[in-house]
N, CA, C and O atoms as CSV, one atom per row, in Angstrom:
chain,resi,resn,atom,element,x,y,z
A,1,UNK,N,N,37.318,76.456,107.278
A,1,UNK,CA,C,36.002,76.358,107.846
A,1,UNK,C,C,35.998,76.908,109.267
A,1,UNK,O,O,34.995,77.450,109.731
A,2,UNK,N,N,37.283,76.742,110.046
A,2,UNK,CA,C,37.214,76.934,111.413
A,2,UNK,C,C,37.291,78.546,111.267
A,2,UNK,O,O,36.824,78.961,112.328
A,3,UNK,N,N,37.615,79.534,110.551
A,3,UNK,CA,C,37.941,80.629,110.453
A,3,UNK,C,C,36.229,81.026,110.175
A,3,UNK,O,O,35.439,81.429,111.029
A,4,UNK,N,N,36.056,80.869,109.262
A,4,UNK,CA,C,34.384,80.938,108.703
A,4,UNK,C,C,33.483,80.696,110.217
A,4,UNK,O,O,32.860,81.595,110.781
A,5,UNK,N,N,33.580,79.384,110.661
A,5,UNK,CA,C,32.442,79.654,111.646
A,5,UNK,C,C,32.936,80.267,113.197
A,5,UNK,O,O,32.283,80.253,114.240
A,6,UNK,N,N,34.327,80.808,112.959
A,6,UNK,CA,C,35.014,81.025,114.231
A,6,UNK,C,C,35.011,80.290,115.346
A,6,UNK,O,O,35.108,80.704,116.501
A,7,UNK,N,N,34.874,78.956,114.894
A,7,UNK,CA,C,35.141,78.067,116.328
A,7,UNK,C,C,35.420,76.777,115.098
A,7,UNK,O,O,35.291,76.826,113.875
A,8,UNK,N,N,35.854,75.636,116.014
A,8,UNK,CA,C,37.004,74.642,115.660
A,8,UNK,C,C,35.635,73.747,114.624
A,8,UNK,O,O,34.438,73.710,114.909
A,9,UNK,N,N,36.155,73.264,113.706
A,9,UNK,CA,C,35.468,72.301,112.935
A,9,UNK,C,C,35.128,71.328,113.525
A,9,UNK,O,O,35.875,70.891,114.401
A,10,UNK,N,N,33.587,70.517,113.160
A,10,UNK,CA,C,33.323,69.551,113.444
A,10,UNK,C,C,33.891,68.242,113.148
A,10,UNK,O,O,33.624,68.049,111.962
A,11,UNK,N,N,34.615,67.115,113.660
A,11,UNK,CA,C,35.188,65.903,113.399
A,11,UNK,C,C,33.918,65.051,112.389
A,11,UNK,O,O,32.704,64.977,112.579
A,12,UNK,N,N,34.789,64.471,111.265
A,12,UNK,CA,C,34.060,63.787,110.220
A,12,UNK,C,C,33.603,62.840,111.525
A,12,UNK,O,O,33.795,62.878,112.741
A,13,UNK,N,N,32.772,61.821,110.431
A,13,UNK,CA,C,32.249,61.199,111.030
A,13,UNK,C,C,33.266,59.795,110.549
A,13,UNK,O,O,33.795,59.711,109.441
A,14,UNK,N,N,33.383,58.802,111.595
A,14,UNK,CA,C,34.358,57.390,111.182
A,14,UNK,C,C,33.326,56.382,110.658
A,14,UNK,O,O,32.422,55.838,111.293
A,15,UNK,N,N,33.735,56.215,109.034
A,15,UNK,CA,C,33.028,54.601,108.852
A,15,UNK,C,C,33.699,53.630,109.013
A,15,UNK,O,O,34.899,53.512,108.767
A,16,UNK,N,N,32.747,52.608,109.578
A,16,UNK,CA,C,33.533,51.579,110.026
A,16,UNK,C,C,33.911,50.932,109.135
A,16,UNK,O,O,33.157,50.977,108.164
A,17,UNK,N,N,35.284,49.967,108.956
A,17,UNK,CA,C,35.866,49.708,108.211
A,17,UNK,C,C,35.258,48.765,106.770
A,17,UNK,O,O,35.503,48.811,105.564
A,18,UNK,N,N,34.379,47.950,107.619
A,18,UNK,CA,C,33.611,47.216,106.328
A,18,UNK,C,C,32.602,47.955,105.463
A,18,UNK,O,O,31.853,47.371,104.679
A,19,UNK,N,N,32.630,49.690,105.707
A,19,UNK,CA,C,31.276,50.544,104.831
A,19,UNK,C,C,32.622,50.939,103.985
A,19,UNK,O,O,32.320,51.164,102.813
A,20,UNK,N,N,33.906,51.075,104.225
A,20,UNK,CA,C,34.788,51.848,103.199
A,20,UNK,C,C,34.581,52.176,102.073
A,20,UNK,O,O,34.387,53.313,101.644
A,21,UNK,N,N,34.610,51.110,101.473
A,21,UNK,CA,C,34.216,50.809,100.134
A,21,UNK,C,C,33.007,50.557,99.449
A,21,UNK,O,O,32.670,50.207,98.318
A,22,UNK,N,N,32.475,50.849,100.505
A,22,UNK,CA,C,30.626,51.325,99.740
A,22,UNK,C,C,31.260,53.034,99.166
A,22,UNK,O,O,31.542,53.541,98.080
A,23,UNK,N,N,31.257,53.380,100.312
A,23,UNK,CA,C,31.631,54.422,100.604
A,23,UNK,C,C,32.434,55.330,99.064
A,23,UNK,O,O,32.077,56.281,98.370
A,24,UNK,N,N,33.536,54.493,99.072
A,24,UNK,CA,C,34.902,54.744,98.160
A,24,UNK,C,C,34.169,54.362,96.468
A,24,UNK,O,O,34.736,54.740,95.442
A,25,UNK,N,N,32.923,53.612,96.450
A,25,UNK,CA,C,32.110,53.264,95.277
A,25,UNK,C,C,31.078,54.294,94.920
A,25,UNK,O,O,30.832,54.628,93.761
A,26,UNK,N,N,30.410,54.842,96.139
A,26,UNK,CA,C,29.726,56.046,96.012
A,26,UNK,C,C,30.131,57.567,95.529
A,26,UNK,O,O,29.577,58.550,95.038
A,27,UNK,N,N,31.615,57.101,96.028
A,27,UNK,CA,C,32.516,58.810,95.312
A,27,UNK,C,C,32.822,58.900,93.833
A,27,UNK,O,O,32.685,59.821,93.027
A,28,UNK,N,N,33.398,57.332,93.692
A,28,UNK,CA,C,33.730,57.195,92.115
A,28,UNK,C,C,32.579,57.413,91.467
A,28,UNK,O,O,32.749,58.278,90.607
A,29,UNK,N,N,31.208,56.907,91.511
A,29,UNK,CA,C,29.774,57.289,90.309
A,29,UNK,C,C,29.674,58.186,90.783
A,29,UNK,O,O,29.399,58.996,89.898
A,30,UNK,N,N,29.722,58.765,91.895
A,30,UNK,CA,C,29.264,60.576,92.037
A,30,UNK,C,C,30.299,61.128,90.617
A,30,UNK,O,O,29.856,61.603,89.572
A,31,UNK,N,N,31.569,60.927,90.916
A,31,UNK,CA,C,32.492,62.013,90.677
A,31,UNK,C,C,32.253,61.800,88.801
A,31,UNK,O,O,32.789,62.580,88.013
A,32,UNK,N,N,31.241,60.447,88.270
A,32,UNK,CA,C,31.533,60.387,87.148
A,32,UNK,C,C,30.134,60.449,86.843
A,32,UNK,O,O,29.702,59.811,85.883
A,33,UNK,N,N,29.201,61.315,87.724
A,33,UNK,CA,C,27.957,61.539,87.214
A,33,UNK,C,C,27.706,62.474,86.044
A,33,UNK,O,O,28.621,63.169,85.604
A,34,UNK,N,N,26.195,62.510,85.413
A,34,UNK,CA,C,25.842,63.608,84.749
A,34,UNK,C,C,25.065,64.739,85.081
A,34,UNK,O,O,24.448,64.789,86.145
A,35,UNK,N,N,25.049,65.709,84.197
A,35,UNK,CA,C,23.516,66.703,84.805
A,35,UNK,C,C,22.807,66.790,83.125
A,35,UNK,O,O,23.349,66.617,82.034
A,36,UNK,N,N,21.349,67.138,83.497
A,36,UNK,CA,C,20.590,67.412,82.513
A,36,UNK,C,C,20.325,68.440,82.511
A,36,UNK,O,O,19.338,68.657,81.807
A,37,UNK,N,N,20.691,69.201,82.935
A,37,UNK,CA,C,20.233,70.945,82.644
A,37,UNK,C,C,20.294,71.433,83.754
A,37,UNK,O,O,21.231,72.198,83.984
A,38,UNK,N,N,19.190,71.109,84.928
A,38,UNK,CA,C,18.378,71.093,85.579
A,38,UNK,C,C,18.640,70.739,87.128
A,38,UNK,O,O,17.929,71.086,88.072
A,39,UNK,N,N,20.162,69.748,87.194
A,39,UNK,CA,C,20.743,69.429,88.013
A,39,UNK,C,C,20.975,67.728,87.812
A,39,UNK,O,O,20.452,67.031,86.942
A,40,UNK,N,N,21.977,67.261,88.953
A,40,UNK,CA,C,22.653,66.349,88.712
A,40,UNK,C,C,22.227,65.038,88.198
A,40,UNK,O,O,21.434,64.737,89.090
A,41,UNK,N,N,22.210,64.185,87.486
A,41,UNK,CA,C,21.607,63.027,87.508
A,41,UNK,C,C,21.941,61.806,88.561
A,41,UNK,O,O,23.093,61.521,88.886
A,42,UNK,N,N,20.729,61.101,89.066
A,42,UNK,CA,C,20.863,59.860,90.068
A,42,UNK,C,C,21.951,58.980,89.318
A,42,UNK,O,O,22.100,59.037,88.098
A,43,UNK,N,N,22.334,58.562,89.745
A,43,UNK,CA,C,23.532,57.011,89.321
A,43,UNK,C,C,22.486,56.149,89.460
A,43,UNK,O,O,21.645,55.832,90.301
A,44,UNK,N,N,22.917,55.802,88.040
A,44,UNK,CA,C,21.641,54.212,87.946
A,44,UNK,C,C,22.297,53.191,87.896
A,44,UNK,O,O,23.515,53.286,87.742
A,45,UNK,N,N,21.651,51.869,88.017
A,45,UNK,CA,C,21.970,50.852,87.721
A,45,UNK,C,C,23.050,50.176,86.970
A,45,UNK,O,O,24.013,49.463,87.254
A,46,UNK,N,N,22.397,50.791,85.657
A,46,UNK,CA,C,23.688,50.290,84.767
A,46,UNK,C,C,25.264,51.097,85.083
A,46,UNK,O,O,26.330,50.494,85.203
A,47,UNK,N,N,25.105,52.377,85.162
A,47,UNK,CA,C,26.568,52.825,86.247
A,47,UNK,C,C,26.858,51.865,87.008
A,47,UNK,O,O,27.775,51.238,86.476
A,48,UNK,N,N,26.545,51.378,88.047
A,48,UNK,CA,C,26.946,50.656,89.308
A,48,UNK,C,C,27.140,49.534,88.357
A,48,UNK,O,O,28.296,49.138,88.209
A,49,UNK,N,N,26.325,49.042,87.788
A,49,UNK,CA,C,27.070,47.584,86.837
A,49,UNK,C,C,28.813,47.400,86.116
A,49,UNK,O,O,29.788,46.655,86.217
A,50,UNK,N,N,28.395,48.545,85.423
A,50,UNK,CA,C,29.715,49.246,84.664
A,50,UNK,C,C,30.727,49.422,85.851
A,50,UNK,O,O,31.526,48.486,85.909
A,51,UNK,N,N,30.894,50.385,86.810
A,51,UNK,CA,C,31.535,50.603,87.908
A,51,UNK,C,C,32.118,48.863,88.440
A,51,UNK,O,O,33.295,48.501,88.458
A,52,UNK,N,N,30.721,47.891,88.887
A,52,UNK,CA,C,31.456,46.762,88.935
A,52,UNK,C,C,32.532,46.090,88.758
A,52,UNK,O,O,33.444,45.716,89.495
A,53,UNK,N,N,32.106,45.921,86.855
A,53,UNK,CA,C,32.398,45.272,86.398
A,53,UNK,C,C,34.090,45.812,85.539
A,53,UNK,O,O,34.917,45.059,85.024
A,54,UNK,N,N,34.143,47.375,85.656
A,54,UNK,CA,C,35.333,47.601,85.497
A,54,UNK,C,C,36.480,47.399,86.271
A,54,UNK,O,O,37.549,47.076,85.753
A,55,UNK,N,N,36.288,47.622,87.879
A,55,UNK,CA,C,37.205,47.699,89.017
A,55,UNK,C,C,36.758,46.629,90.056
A,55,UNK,O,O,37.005,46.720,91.259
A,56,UNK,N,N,36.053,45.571,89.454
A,56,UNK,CA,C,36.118,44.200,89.926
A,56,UNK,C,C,35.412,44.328,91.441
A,56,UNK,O,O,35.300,43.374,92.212
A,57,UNK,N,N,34.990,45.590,91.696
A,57,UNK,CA,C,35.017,45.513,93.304
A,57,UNK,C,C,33.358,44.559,93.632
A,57,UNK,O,O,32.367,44.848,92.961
A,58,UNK,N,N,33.310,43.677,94.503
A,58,UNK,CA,C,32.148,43.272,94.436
A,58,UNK,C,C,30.943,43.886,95.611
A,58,UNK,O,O,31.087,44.051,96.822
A,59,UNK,N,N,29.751,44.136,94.755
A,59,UNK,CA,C,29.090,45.100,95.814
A,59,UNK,C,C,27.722,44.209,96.325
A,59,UNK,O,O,26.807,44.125,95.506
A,60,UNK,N,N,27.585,43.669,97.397
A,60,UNK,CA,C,26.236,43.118,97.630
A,60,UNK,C,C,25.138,43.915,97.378
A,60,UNK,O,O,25.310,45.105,97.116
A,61,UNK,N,N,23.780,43.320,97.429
A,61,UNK,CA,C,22.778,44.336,97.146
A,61,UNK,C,C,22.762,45.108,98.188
A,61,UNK,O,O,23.039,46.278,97.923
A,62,UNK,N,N,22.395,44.738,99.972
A,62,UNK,CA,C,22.827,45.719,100.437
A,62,UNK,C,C,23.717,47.468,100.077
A,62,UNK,O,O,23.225,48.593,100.169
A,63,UNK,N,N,24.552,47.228,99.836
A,63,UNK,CA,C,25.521,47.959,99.355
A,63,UNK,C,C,24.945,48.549,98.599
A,63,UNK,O,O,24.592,49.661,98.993
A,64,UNK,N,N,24.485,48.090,96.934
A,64,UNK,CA,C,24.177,48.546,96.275
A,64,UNK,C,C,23.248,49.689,96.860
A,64,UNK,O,O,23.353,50.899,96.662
A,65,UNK,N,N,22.167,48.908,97.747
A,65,UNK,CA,C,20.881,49.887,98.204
A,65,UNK,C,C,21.314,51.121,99.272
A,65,UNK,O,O,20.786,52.124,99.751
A,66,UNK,N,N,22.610,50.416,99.345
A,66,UNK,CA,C,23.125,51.947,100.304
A,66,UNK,C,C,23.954,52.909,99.791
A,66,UNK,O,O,24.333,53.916,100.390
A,67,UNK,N,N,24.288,52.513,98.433
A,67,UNK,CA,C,24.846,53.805,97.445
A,67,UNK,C,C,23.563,54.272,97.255
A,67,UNK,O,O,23.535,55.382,97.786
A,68,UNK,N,N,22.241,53.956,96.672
A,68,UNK,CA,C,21.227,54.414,96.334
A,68,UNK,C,C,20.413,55.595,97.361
A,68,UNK,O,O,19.785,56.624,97.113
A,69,UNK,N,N,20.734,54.957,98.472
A,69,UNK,CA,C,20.401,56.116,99.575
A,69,UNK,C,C,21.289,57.255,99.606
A,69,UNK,O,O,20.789,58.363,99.414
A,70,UNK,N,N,22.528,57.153,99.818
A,70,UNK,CA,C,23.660,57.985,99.467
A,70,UNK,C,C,23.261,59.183,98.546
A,70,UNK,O,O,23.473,60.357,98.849
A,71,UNK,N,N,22.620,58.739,97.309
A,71,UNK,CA,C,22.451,59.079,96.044
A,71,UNK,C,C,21.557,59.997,96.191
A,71,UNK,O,O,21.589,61.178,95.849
A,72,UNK,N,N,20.342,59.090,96.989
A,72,UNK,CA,C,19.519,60.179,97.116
A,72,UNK,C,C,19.054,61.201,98.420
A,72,UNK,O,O,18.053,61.860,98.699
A,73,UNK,N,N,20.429,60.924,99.061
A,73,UNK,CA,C,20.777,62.198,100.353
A,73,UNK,C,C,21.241,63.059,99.439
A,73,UNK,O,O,20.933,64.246,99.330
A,74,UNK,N,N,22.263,62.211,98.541
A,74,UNK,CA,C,23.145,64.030,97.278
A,74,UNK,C,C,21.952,64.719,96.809
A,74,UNK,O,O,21.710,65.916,96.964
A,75,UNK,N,N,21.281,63.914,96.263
A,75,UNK,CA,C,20.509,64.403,94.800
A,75,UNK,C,C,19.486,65.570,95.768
A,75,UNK,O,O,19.315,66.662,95.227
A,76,UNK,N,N,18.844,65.359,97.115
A,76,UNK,CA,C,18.015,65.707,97.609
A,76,UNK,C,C,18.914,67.228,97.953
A,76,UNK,O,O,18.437,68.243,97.445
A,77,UNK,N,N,20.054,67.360,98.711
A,77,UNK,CA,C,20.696,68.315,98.940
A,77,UNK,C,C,21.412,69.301,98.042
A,77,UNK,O,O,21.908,70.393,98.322
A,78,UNK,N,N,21.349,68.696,96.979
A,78,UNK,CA,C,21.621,69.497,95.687
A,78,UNK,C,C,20.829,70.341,95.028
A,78,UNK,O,O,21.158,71.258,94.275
A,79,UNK,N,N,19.444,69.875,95.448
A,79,UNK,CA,C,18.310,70.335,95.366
A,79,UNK,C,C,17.769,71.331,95.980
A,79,UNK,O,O,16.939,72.163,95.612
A,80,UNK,N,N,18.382,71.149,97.066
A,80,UNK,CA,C,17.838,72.578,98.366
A,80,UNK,C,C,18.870,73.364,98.391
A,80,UNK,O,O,18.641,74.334,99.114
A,81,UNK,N,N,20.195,73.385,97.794
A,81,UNK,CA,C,21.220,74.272,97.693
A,81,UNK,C,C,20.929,75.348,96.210
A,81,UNK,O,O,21.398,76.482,96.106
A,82,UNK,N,N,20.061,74.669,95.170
A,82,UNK,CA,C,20.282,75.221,94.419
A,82,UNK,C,C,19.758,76.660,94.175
A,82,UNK,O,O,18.533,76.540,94.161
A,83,UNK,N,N,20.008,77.668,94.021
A,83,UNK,CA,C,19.559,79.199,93.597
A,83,UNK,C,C,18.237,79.190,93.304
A,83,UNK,O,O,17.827,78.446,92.413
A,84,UNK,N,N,17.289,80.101,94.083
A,84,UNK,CA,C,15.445,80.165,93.507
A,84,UNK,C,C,15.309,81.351,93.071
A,84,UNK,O,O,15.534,82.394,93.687
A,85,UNK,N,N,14.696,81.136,91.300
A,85,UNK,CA,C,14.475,82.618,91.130
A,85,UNK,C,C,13.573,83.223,91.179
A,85,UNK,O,O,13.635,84.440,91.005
């Protein structure tokens, strides 16, 4: 990237330690999302249930509602990346 924009990459950003695993919950349903044709599908509910209830991790609603935002920062940017014909 630093070659590409010819100057030094921007530093991620640090989550603080108690978002980790929102965080680390939001990658796993991304990475095991679907698409319908058309582009990616939102992670619903029953995902995040399933996700739960497989890897025990417990997610407050908070949480929950902040994968959902997550979801729909991806879904929105996936959207404006995609090719117009």
């Amino acid at each position: 990237m630093a070659k590409r924009l010819g100057k030094a990459a921007p530093k991620p950003p640090v989550l603080p330690p108690e978002a980790v695993h929102v965080w680390n919950a939001f990658v796993q349903l991304s990475s095991a999302r679907t698409s319908n044709g058309f582009g990616p599908d939102p992670i619903t509910f029953t995902e995040v249930a399933a996700y739960v209830g497989l890897t025990g991790d417990v997610l407050d609603p908070w949480e929950i509602e902040a994968i959902r935002e997550m979801d729909h920062a991806f879904l929105v940017s996936a959207a404006e990346s995609k090719p117009r014909k």
